[in-house]
C-alpha positions in Angstrom: 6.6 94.6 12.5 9.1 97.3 11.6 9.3 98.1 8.4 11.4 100.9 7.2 12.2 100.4 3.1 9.9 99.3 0.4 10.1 99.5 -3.7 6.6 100.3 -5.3 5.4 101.1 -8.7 3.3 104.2 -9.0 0.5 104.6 -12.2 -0.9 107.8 -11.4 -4.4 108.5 -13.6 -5.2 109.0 -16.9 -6.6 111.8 -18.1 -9.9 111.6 -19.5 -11.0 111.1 -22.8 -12.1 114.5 -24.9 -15.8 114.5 -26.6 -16.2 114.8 -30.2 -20.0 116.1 -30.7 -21.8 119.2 -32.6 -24.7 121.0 -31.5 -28.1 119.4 -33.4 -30.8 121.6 -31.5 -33.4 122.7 -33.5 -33.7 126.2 -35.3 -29.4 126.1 -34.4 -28.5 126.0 -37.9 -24.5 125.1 -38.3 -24.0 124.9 -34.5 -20.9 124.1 -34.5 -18.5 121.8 -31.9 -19.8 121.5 -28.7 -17.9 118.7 -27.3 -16.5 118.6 -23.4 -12.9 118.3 -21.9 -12.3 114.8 -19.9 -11.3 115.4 -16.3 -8.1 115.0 -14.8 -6.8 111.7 -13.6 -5.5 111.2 -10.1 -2.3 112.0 -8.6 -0.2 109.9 -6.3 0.7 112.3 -3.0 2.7 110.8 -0.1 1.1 112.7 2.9 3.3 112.5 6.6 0.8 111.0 9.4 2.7 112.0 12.6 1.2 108.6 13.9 2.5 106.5 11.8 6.4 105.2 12.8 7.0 102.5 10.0 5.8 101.8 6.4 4.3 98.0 7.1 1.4 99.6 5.5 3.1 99.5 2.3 5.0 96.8 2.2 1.8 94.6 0.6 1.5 97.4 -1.7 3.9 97.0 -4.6 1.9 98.4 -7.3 -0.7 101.8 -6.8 -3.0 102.9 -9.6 -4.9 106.2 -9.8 -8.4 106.4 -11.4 -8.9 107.7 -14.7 -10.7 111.0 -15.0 -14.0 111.1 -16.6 -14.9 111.2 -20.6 -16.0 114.8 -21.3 -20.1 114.5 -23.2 -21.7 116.9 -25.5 -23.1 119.9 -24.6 -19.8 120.7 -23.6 -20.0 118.9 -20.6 -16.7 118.6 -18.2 -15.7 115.7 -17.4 -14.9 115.1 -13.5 -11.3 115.3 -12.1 -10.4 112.1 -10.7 -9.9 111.8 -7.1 -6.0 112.0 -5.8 -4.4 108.5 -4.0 -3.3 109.9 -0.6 -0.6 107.5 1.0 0.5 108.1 4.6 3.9 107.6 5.6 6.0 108.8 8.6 7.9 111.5 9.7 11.1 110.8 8.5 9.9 109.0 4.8 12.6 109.2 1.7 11.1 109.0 -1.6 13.6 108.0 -4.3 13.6 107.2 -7.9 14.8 104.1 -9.3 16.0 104.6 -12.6 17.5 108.2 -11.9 18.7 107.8 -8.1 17.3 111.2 -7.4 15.4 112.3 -4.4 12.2 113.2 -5.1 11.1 114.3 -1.5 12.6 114.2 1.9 9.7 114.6 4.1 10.8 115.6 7.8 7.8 118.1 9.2 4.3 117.0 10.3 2.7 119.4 7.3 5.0 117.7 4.4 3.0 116.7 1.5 4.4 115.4 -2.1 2.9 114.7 -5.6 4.7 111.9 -6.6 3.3 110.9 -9.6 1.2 113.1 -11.7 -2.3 112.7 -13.4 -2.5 113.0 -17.1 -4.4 116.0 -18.2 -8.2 115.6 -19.4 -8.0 115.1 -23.4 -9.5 118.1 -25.3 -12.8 118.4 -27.0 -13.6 119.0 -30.0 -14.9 122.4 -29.2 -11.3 123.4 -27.5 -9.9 123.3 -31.5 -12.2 125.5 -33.2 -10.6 128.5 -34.7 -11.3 130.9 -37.6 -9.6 128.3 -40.2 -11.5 125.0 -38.8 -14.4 126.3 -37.1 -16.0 122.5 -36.9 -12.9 119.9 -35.8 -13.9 116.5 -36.4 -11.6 115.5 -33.8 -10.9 114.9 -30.2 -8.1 114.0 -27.9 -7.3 111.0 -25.2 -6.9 111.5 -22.3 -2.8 111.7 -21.4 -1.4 109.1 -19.5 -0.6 109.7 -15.8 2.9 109.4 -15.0 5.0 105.9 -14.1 7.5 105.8 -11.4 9.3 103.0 -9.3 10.7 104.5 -6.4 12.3 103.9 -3.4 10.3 104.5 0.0 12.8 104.8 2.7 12.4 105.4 6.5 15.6 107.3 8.1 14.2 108.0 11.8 14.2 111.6 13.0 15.9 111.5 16.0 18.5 114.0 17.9 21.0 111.7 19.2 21.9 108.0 18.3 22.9 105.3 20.3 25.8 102.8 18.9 27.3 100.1 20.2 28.3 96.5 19.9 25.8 94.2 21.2 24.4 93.9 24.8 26.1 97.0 26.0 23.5 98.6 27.5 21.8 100.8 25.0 18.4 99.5 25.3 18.7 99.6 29.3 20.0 103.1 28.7 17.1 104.6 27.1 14.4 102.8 29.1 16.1 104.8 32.0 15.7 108.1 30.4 13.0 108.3 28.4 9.7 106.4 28.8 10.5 104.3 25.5 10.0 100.5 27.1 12.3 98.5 24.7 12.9 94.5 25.0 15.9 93.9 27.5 17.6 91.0 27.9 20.7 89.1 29.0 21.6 87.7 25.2 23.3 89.2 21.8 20.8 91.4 19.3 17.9 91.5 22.0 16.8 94.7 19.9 15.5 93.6 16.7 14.3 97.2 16.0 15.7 101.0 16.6 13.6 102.1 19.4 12.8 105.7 19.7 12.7 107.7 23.4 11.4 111.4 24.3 14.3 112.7 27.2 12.6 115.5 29.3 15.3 117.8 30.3 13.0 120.4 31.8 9.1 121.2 31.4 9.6 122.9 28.1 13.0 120.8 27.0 13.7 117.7 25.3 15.2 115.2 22.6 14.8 112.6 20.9 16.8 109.5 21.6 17.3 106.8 18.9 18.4 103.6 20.5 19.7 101.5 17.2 20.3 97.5 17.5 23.7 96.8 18.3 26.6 96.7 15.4 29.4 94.1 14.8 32.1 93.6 12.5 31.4 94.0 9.0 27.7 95.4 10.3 28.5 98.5 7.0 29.1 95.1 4.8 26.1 93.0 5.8 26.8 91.2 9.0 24.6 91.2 11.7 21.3 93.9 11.3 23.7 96.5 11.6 23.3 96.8 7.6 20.0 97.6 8.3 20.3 100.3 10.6 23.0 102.3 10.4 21.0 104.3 8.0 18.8 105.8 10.9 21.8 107.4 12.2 22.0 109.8 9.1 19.5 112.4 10.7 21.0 112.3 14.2 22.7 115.7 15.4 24.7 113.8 17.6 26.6 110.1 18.0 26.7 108.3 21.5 28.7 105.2 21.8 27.5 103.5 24.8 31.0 101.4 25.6 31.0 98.4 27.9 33.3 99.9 30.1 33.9 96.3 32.2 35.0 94.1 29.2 32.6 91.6 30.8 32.1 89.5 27.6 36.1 89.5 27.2 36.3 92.4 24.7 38.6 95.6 24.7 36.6 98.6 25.0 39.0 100.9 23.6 38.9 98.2 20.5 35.0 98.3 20.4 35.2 102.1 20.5 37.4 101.8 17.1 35.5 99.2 15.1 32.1 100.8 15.6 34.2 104.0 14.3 34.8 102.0 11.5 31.9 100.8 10.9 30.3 104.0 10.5 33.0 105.2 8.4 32.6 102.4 5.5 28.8 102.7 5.8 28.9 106.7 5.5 32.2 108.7 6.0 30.6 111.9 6.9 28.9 110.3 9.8 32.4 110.8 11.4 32.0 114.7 11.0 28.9 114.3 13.9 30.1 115.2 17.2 30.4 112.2 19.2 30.9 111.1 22.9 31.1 108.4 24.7 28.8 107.2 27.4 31.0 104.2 29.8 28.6 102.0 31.2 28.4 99.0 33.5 30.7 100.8 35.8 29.7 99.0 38.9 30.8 95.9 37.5 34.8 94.8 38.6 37.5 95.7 36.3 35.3 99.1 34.9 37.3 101.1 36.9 40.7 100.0 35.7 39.6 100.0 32.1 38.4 103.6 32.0 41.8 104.7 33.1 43.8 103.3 30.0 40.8 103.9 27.9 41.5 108.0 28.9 44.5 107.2 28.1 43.8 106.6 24.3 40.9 109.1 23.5 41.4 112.6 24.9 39.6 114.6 22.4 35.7 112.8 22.9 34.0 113.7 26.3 33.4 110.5 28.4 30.6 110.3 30.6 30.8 107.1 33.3 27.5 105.7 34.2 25.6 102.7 35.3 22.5 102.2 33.2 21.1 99.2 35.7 22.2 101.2 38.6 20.6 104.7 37.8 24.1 106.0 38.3 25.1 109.3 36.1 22.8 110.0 34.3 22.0 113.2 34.6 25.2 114.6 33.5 25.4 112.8 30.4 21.2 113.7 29.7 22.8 117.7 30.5 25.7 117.3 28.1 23.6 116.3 25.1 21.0 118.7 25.6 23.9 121.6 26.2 25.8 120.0 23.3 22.3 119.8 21.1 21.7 123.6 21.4 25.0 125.1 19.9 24.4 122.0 16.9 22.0 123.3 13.9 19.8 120.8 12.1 21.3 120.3 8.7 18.7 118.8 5.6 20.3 114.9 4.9 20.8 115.8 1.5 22.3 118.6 -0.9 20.2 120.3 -3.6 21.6 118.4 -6.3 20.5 115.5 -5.0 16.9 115.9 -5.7 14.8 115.5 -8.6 13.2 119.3 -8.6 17.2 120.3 -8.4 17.2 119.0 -12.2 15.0 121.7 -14.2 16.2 121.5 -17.6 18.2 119.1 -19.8 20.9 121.7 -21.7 22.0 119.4 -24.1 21.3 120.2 -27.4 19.2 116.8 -28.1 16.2 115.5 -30.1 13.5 115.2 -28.2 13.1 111.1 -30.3 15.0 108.6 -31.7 14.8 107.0 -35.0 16.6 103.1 -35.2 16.1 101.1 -37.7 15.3 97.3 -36.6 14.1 94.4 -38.8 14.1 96.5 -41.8 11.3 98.9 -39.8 12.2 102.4 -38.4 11.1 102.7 -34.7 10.9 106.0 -33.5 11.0 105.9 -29.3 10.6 109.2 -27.4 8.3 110.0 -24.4 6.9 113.3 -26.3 6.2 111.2 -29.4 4.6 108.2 -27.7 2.1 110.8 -25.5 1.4 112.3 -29.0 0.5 108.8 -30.4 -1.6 107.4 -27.0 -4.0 111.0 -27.1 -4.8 111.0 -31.0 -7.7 109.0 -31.6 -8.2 108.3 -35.0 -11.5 108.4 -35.7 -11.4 110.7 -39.0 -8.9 111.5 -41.5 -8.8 115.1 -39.8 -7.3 113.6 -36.8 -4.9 111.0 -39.0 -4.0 114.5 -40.7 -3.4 116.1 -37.5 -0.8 113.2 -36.3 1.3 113.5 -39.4 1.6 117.7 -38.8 2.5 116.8 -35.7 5.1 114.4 -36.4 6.8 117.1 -39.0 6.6 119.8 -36.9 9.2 117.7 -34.5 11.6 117.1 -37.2 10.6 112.9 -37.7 10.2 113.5 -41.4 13.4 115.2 -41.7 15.6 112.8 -39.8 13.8 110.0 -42.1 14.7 111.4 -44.9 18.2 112.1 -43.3 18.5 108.4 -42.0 17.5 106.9 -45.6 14.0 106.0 -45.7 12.3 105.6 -48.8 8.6 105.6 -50.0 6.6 103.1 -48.8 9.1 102.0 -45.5 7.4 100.7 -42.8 7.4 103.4 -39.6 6.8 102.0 -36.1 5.5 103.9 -32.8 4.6 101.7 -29.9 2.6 98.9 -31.1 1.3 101.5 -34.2 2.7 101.4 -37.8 2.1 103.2 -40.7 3.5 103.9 -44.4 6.4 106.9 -44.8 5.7 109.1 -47.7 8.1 111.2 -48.8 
């Protein structure tokens, strides 16, 4: 089964949980802190595995957790990193995300590798807060959370050259002629179900890569037929073929299938029209090709045509020349521009808090991805650590925009599923 375009969630691993101990050995008088670091939890990397050539292995796979890292122990004992989720995908694998539409990896070489979604940090220790002030903490940190993402996996084929056409054509007999890709053939509409994928040998040390794409309709850009599907596979090619049923067997124009696949790929992408194009005219042993071809020249002068009979074995040579001559003077472009992808986006220069305060069902509920990780690593265990949250939470500016928003002694405060008293 071909699958080429899944939506899965990603937990990536918690961090470990710091230790809170002190040293007890004998004849160590005051001994101080001596409590580990958890370990790191797991990261989510998509990996490219050169045999792989669809993402069915995902597709049962809508939601992948990483493991938590280890607690840290007394003694000051680490504790273990995690082990990272590895996910193969193929050659050609998008990876979007959901809520911000941004790319967070195109992988298109055999050696790509991507951290998707990251592992929380290990929590500290109580021996990683001693300082001259507090040299014996009574407190330890969670572990942070590893990251959330939904995201788009995406398979856009890495092929040179793409095969278009309205259905039963020829393309699929076309590329079983030259390449060794063996694709269903048969005398009925949409035989190919799939985009099949062909290796042309030119010479001993030159080729391409031939994507042979299921055959397009009216209205394919808009839904109709699997053209919908598809058409995205022809974003990487270098170069367009329409392969043109040159005898208007099946009672159509050519020179009016030419235009609506055209069409087509305009209203799917409009800068698939800036490809270089030409047009291969098959079935021209059939009665009538001849004829066609003539007034066909007649209407598009400026797009090479190459004649051929796919069944036949008849020119094709010339046209497998022409794309590998055309293919050398054409350099491969990256899909999409810089500010399309996630890393693109390095800082946020508005002049914003990192929380907001709202005030629901007479509680205030401050939201904000800094102060819920600040809530999720304190454990409180001792006052010391209670103390620590609420320095935290006025070093950010909460307690001033309180203040600011109206709260009064005694209000209830809400973070997450956690509430507590204000004091002014």
């Amino acid at each position: 089964m071909f699958v080429d375009e899944v939506t899965i969630e990603l937990f990536a691993g918690d961090g470990g949980n710091g230790c809170m101990a002190f040293r007890r050995e004998k004849f160590i008088p005051m001994g101080g802190p001596y409590g580990g670091n958890g370990g790191k939890g797991s990261d989510i990397i998509f990996e490219v595995d050169e045999g792989l050539n669809t993402l069915i292995d995902l597709r049962y796979k809508r939601v992948i957790k990483g493991d938590k890292g280890q607690n840290g122990e007394g003694k000051a004992k680490q504790g273990a990193n995690a082990k990272d989720i590895i996910i193969k995908v193929p050659l050609g694998t998008v990876i979007t995300d959901t809520d911000t539409n941004l790319i967070i990896a195109d992988l298109t070489k055999k050696e790509d590798r991507c951290i998707v979604a990251f592992g929380g940090r290990g929590g500290r220790g109580n021996m990683a807060f001693a300082t001259r002030s507090n040299p014996a903490p009574a407190f330890a940190e969670n572990g942070e959370p590893g990251e959330y993402k939904k995201v788009k996996v995406e398979l856009k084929l890495l092929a040179d050259v793409g095969l278009v056409g309205m259905p039963s054509v020829g393309k699929s007999t076309l590329i079983s002629q030259i390449s060794a890709s063996k694709p269903k053939i048969a005398a009925y509409h949409f035989t190919t179900l799939t985009p099949n994928l062909g290796v042309v040998r030119v010479s001993e040390n030159k080729s391409f890569v031939v994507a042979d794409l299921p055959g397009l309709i009216e209205g394919a850009s808009l839904g109709e037929g699997l053209g919908d599907r598809f058409l995205k596979h022809i974003e990487r090619t270098r170069i367009i073929a329409h392969v043109i049923d040159m005898s208007g067997f099946e009672g159509r124009n050519p020179y009016d299938d030419y235009r609506m696949i055209n069409q087509e790929l305009k209203q799917f992408n409009s800068h698939l029209l800036d490809k270089p194009q030409i047009i291969i005219a098959n079935k021209m042993d059939m009665d009538g090709a001849e004829e066609n071809l003539k007034v066909f020249q007649t209407k598009v002068k400026d797009i090479p045509i190459y004649p051929i009979s796919a069944m036949k074995k008849e020119g094709l040579q010339p046209v497998i020349h022409a794309l590998s001559d055309k293919l050398d003077t054409i350099q491969k472009e990256p899909l999409y521009e810089e500010q399309q992808f996630e890393s693109h986006i390095l800082y946020q220069f508005k002049n914003e808090l990192p929380f907001t305060v709202t005030k629901e069902d007479n509680v205030w509920v401050i939201r904000g991805k800094d102060v819920e990780k600040l809530l999720r690593m304190t454990r409180f265990t001792t006052d010391e650590a209670a103390a620590r949250f609420a320095n935290k939470l006025r070093k950010m500016g909460i307690d001033d925009k309180l203040r600011e928003m109206g709260a009064l002694d005694g209000d209830t405060v809400r973070i997450l599923d956690f509430e507590f008293e204000y004091r002014l």
